[in-house]
KETORZA-706272 format. One record per residue (C-alpha): residue in three letters; x, y, z. Coordinates in steps of 0.05 Angstrom, whole numbers, always signed. Layout:
BEGIN
rest = ALA; X = X; Y = Y; Z = Z
...
***
This chain:
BEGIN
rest = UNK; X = +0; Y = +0; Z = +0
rest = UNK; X = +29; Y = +76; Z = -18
rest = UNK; X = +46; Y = +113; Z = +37
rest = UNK; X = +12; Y = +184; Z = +33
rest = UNK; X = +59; Y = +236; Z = +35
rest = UNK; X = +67; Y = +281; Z = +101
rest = UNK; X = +21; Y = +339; Z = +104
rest = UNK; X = +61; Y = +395; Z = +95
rest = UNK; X = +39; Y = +457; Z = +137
rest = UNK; X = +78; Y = +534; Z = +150
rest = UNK; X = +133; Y = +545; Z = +197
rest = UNK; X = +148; Y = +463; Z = +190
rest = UNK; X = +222; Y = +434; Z = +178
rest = UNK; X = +235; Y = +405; Z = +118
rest = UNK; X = +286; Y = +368; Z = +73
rest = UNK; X = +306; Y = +397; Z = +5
rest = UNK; X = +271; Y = +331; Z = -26
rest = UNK; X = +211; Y = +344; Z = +18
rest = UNK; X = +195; Y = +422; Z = -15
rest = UNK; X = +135; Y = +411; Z = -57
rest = UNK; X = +140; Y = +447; Z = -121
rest = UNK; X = +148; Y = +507; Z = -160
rest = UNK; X = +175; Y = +534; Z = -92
rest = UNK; X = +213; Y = +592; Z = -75
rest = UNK; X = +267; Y = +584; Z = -26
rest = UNK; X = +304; Y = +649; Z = +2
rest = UNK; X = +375; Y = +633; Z = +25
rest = UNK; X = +386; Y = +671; Z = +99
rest = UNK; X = +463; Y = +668; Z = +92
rest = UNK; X = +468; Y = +699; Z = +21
rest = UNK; X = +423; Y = +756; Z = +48
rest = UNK; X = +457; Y = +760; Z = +103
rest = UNK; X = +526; Y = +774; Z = +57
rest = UNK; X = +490; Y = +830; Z = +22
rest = UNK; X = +459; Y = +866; Z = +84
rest = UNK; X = +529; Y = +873; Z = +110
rest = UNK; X = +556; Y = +901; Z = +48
rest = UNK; X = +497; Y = +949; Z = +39
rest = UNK; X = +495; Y = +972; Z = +115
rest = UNK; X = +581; Y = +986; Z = +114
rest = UNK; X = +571; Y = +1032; Z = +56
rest = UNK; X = +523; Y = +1062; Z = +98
rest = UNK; X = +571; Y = +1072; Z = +152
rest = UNK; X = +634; Y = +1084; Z = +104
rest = UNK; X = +596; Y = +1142; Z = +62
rest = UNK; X = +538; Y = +1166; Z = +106
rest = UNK; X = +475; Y = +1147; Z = +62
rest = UNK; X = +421; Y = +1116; Z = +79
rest = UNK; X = +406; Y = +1059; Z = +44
rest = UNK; X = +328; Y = +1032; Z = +30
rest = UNK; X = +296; Y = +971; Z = +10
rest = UNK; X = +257; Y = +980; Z = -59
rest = UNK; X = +203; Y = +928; Z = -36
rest = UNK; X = +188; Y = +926; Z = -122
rest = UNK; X = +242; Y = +884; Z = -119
rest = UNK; X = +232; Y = +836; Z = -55
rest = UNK; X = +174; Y = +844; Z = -6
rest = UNK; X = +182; Y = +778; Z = +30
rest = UNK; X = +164; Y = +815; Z = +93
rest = UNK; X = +176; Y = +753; Z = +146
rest = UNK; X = +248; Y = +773; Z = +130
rest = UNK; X = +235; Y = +851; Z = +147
rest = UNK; X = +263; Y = +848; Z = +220
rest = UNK; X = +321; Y = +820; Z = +197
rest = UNK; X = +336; Y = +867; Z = +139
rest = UNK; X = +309; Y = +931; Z = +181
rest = UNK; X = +364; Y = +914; Z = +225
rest = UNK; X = +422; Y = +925; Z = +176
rest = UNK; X = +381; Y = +972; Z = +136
rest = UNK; X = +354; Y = +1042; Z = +140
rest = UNK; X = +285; Y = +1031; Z = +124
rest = UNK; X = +234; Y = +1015; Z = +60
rest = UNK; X = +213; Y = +1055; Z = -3
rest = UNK; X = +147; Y = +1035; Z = -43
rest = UNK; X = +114; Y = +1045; Z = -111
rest = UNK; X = +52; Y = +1065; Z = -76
rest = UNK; X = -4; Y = +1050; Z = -26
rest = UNK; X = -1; Y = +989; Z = -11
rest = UNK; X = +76; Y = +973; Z = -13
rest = UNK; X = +80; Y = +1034; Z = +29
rest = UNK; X = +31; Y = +1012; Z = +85
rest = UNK; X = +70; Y = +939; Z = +82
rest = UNK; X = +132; Y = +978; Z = +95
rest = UNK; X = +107; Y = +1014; Z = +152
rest = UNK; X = +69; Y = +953; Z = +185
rest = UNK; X = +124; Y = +904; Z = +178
rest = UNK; X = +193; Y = +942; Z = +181
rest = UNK; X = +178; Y = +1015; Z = +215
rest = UNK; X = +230; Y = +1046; Z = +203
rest = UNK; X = +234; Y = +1102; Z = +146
rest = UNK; X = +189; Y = +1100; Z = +91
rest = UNK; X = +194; Y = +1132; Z = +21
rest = UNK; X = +147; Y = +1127; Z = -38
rest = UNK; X = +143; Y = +1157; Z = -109
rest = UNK; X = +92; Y = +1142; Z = -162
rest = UNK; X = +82; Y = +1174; Z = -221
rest = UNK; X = +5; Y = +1194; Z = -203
rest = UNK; X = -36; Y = +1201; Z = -138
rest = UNK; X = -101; Y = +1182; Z = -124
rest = UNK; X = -129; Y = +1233; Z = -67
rest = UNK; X = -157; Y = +1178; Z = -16
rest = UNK; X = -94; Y = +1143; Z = -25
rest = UNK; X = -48; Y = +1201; Z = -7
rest = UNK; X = -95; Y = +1214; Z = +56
rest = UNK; X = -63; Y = +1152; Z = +85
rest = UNK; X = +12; Y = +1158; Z = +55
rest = UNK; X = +22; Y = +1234; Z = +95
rest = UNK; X = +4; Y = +1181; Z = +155
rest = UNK; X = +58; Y = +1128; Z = +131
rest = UNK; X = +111; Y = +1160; Z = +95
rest = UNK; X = +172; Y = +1198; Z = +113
rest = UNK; X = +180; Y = +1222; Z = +36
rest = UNK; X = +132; Y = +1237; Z = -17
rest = UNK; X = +158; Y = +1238; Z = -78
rest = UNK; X = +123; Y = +1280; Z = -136
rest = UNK; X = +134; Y = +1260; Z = -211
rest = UNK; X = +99; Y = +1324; Z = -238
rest = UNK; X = +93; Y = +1398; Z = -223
rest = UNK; X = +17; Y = +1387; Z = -232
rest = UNK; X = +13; Y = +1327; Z = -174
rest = UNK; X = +59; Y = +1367; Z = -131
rest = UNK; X = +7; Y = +1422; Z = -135
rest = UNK; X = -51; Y = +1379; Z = -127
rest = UNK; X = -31; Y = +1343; Z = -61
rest = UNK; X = +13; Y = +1395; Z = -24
rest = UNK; X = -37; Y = +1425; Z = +11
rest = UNK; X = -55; Y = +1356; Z = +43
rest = UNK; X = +23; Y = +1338; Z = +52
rest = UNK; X = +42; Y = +1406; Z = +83
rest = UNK; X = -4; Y = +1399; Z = +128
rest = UNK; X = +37; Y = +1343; Z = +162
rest = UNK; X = +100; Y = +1362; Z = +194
rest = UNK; X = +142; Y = +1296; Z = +191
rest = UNK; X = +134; Y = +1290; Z = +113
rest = UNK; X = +187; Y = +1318; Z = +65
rest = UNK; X = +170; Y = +1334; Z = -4
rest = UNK; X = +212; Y = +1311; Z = -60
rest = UNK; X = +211; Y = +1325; Z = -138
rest = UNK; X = +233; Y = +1270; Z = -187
rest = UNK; X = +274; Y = +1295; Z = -243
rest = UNK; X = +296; Y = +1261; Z = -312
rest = UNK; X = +372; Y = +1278; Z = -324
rest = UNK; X = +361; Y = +1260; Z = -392
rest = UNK; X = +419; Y = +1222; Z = -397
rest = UNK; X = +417; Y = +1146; Z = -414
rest = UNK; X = +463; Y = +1095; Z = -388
rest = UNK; X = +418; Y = +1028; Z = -415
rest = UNK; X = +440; Y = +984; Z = -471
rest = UNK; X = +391; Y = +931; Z = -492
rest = UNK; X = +327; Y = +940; Z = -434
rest = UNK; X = +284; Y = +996; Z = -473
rest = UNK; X = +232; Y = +976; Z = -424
rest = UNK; X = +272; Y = +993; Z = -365
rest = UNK; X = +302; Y = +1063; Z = -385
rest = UNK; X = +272; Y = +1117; Z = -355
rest = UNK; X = +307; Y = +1169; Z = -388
rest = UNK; X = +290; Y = +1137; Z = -460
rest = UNK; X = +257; Y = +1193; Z = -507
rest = UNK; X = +182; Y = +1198; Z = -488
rest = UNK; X = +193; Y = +1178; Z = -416
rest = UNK; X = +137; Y = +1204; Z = -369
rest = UNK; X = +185; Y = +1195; Z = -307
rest = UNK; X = +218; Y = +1246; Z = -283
rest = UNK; X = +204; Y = +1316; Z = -302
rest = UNK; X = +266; Y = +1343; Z = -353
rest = UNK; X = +297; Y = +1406; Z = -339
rest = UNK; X = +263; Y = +1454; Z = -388
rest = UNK; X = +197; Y = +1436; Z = -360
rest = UNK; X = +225; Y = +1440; Z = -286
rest = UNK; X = +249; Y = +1505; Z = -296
rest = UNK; X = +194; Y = +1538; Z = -333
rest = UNK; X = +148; Y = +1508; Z = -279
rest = UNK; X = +181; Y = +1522; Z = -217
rest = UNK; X = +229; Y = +1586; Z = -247
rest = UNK; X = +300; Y = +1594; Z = -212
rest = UNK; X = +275; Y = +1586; Z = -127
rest = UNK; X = +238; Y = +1525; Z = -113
rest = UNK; X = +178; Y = +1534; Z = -61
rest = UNK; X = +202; Y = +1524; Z = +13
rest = UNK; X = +163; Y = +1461; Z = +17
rest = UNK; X = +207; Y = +1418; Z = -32
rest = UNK; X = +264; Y = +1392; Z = +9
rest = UNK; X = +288; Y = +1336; Z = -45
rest = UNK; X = +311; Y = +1318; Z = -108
rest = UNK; X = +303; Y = +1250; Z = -139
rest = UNK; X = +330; Y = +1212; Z = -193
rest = UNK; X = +325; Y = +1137; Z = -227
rest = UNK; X = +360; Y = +1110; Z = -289
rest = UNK; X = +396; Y = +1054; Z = -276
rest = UNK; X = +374; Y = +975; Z = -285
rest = UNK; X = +432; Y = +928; Z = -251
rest = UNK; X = +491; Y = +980; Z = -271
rest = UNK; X = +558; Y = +998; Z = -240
rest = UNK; X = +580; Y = +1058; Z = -200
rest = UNK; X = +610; Y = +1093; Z = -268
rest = UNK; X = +546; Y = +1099; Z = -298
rest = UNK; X = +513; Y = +1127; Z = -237
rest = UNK; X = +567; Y = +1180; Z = -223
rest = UNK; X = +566; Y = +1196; Z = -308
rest = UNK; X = +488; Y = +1205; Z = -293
rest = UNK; X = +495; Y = +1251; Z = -231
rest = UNK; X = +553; Y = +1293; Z = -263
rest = UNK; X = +501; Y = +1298; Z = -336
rest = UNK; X = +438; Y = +1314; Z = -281
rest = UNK; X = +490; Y = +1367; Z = -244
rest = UNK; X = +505; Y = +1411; Z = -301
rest = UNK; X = +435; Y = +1432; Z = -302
rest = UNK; X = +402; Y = +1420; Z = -235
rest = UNK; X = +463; Y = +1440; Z = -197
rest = UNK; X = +424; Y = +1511; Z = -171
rest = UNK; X = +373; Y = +1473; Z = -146
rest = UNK; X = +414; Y = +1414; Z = -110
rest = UNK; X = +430; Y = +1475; Z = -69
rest = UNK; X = +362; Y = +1490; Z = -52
rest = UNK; X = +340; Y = +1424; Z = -22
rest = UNK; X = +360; Y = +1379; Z = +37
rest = UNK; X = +362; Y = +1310; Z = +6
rest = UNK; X = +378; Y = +1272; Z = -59
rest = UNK; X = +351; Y = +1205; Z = -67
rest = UNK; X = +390; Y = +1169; Z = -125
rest = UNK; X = +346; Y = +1118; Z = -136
rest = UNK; X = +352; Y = +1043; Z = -147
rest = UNK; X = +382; Y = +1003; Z = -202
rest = UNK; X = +453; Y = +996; Z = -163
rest = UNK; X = +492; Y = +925; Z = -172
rest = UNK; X = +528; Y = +943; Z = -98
rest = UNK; X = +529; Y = +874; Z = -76
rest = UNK; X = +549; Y = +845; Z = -145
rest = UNK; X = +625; Y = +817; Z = -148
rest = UNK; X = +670; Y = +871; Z = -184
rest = UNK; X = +620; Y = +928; Z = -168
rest = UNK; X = +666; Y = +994; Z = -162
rest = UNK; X = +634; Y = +1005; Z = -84
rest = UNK; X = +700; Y = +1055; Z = -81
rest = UNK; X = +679; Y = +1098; Z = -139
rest = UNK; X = +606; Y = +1099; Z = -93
rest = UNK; X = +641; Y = +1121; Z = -45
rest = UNK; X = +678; Y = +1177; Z = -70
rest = UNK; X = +606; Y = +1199; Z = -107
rest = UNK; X = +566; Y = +1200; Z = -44
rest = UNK; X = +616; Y = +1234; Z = -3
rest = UNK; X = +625; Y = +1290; Z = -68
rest = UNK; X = +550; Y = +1305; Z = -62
rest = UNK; X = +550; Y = +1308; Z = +8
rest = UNK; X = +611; Y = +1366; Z = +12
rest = UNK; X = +595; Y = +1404; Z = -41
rest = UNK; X = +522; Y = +1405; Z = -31
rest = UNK; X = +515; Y = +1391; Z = +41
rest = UNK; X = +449; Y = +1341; Z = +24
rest = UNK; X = +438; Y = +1274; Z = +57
rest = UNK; X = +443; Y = +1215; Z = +0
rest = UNK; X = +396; Y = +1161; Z = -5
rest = UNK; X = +396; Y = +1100; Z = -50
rest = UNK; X = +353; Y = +1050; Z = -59
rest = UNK; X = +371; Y = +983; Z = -97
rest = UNK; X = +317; Y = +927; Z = -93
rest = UNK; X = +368; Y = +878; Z = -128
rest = UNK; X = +429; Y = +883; Z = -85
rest = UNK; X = +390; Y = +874; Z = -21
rest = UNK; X = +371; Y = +800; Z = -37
rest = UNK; X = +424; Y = +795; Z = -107
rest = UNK; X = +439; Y = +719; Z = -112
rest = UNK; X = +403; Y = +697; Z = -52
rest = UNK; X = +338; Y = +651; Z = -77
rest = UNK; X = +317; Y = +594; Z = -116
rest = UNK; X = +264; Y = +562; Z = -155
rest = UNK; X = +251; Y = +491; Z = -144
rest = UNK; X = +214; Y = +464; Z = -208
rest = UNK; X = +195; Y = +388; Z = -221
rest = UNK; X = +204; Y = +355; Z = -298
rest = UNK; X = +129; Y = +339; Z = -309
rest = UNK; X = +141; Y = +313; Z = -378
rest = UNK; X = +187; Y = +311; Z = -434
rest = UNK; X = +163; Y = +327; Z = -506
rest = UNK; X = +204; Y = +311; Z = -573
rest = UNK; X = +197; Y = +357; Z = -631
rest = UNK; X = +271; Y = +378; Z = -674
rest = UNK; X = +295; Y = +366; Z = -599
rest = UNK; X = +280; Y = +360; Z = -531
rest = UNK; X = +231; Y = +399; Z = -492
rest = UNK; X = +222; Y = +388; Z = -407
rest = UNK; X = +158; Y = +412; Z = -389
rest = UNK; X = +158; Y = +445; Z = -321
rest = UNK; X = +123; Y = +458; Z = -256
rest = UNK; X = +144; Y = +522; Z = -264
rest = UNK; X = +131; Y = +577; Z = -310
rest = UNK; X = +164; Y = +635; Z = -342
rest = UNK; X = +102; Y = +676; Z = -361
rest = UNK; X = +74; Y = +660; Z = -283
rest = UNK; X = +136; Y = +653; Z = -238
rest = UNK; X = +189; Y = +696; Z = -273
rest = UNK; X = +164; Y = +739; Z = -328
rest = UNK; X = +221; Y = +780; Z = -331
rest = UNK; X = +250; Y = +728; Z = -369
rest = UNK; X = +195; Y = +740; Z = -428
rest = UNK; X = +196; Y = +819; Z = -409
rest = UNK; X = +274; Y = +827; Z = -412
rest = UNK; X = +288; Y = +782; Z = -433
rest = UNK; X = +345; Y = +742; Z = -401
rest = UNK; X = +358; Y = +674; Z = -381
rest = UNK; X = +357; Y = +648; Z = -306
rest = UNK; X = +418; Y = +620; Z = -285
rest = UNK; X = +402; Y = +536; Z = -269
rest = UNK; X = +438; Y = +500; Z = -225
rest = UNK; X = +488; Y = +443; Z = -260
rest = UNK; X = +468; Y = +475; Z = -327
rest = UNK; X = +508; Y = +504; Z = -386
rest = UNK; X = +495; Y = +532; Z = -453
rest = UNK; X = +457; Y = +491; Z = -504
rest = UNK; X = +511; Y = +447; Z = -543
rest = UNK; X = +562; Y = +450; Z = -486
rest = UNK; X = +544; Y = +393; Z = -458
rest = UNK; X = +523; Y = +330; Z = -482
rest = UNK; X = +435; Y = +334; Z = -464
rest = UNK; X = +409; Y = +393; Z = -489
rest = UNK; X = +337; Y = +403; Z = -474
rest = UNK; X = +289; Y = +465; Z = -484
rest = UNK; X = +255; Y = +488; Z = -426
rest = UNK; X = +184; Y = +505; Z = -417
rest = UNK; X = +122; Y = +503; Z = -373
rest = UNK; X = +50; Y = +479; Z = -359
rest = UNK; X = +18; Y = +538; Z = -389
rest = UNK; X = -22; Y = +544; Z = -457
rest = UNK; X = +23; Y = +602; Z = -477
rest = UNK; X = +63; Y = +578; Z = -534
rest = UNK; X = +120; Y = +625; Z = -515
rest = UNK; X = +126; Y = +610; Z = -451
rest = UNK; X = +194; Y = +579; Z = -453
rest = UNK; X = +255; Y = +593; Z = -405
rest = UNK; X = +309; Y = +572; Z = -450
rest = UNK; X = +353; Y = +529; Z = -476
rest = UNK; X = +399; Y = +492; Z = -434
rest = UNK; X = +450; Y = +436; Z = -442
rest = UNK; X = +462; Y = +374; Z = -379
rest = UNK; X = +524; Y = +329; Z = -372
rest = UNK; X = +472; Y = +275; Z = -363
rest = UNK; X = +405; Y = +255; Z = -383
rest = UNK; X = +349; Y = +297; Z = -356
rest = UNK; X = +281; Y = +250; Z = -331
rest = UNK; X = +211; Y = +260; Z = -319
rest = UNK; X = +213; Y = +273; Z = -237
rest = UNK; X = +275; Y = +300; Z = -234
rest = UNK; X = +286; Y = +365; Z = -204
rest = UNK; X = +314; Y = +435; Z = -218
rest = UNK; X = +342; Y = +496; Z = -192
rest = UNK; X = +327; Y = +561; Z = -228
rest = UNK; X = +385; Y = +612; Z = -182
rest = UNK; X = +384; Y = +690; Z = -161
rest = UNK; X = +303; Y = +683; Z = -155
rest = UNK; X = +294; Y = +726; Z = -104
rest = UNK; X = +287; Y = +783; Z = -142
rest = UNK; X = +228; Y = +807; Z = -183
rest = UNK; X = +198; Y = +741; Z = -175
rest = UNK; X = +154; Y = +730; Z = -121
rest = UNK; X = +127; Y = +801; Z = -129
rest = UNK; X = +106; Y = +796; Z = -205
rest = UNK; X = +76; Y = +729; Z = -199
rest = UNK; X = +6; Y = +713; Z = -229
rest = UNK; X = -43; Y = +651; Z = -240
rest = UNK; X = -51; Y = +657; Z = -311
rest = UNK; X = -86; Y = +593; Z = -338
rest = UNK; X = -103; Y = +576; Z = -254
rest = UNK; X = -29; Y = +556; Z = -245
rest = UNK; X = -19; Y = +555; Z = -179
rest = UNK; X = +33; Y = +605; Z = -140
rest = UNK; X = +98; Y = +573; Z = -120
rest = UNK; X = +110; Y = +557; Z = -39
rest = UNK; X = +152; Y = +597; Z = -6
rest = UNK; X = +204; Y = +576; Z = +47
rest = UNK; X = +271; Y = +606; Z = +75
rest = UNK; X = +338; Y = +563; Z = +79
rest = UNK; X = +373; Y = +577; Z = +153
rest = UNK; X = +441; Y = +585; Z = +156
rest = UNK; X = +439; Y = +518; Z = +194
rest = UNK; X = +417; Y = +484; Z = +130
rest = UNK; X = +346; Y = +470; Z = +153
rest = UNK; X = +290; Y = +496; Z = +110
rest = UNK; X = +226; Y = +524; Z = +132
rest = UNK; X = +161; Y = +525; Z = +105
rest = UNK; X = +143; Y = +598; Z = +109
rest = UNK; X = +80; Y = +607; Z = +61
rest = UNK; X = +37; Y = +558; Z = +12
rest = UNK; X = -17; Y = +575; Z = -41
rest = UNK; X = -76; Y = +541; Z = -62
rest = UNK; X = -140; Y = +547; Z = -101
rest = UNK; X = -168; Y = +608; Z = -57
rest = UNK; X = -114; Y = +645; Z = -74
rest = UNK; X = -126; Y = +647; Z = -147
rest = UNK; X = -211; Y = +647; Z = -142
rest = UNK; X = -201; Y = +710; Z = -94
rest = UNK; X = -178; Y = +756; Z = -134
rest = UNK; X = -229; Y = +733; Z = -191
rest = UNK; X = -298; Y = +735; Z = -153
***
């Protein structure tokens, strides 16, 4: 007679053969490594470094990363009110638009409120003013692009609407800003180096530079590869510490990537393998559902014990459960033979993962569960059938 297998319930101890699958695990060490780096630059250069929870909002981990970190910045409402309730520490947000019974509850969350037009700044700073503990900020487009190869994520690409560029700044708010704006924000980069950030601030000085001495803060936005081997952390350094003497502003970044860069998995099962011109594994796991930047980017996921189709002798295509014909992950090559069953790990899925995942066709949400530095992993969150009629009514 079959033994049934163990019901698996949150907060339990499990084995890596016990995860059930798609499933997400989050490695504690590896996050660990990149809080450390993140909070000595804060120490080294005096900035204040924030979460981007667009990036990673696994807030069971927000203790621990509030404790290296100094505090959260959202994308709106309800990122902002996660931040608040779950780390508590400060709490910035920027979106391009406002709604007004939204921003009734951010002057009650937020530290910073960050306007993307002259006409939303006017529209809510009656409301914002009117609370004491809020600073203002202004998000500016230096018009200077850094990006080769992701259109989608360049803000500064002709016809952005983020960021307002300096003709329109200065015809709207003339040489003196208003007493109420006490920052300056910019974001350009997408998983880029130090060089391209300080050949961004140098192209955003040239014309801002009157008004950098007008405010108290600049918030440099995310995009930073800080915790990536190689990354020039000196060149930061010397960057953050330029701003601060010649403008006298406090410096905030706030990278989404670095904070949790290299530190998750995907655990996917081989469901079934079809054979047309080659070899395609069908997966647990999905592309369009669990990791659309891989169809948005595109790129392809790093895989554990896999190399580039050809290198090795097995080379199999891999793709998912889902009726979308394009929803393939790549091609990847195996030094052995790959078998229904068998399992794989997709690496660095931590990042804009969890937080863009969907149930597209009723595919269910991968678990999630965090690996302890002890090497036991923990069954943090599961999904079922509620979760995807919920949303649907």
């Amino acid at each position: 007679m079959k033994i049934p297998a163990p019901v698996i319930k949150e907060g339990m101890m499990l084995k890596w053969n016990e995860l059930p699958t798609p499933c997400y695990v989050v490695d504690e060490k590896k996050l660990k490594d990149n809080l450390k780096i993140l909070q000595q630059l804060e120490r080294d250069a005096g900035c204040h470094i924030l979460l981007a929870q667009k990036a990673f909002s696994m807030y069971s981990l927000y203790p621990l990363i509030g404790a290296y970190l100094s505090g959260t910045t959202a994308s709106g409402l309800y990122e902002a009110r996660l931040g608040a309730q779950e780390m508590g520490k400060e709490n910035h947000v920027f979106a391009p638009a406002y709604k007004e019974e939204d921003m009734r509850e951010l002057v009650k969350l937020c530290d910073h409120i960050i306007f993307n037009s002259y006409a939303q700044y006017q529209k809510h700073r009656e409301l914002v003013t009117g609370h004491e503990n809020v600073s203002i900020g202004i998000r500016v487009n230096p018009e200077y692009s850094t990006q080769e190869g992701h259109a989608i994520y360049d803000p500064c690409a002709p016809g952005s609407r983020l960021g307002m560029i300096y003709e329109k700044f200065f015809g709207q708010f003339g040489e003196t800003l208003p007493e109420d704006i006490e920052g300056i924000h910019f974001h350009t980069l997408c998983e880029q180096d130090a060089g391209d950030l300080a050949a961004t601030f140098y192209a955003l000085e040239e014309k801002f530079a009157p008004y950098l001495r007008q405010v108290r803060w600049l918030n440099m936005g995310g995009g930073h590869h800080i915790t990536r081997d190689g990354y020039q952390i000196e060149k930061l350094k010397e960057l953050i510490r330029y701003i601060k003497q010649t403008y006298d502003l406090q410096v905030y970044l706030e990278p989404g990537e670095a904070v949790a860069l290299g530190a998750g998995y995907l655990v996917t099962t081989v469901e079934d393998i079809v054979e047309n011109e080659m070899q395609i594994l069908i997966l647990d796991a999905s592309a369009a559902c669990h990791m659309p930047d891989v169809l948005e980017m595109p790129y392809r996921p790093p895989l554990r014990d896999a190399y580039p189709a050809g290198e090795k002798p097995f080379t199999y295509r891999l793709s998912s459960l889902t009726c979308l014909a394009g929803d393939v992950i790549g091609d990847y090559s195996f030094a052995r033979k790959i078998n229904v069953g068998d399992r794989l790990v997709f690496e660095d899925m931590a990042i804009y993962s969890m937080v863009k995942n969907n149930t597209f066709n009723g595919i269910p949400l991968p678990s999630i569960a965090l690996l302890h530095e002890n090497g036991e992993v923990q069954m943090i969150r599961q999904f079922g059938y509620e979760d995807f009629k919920g949303r649907l009514s």
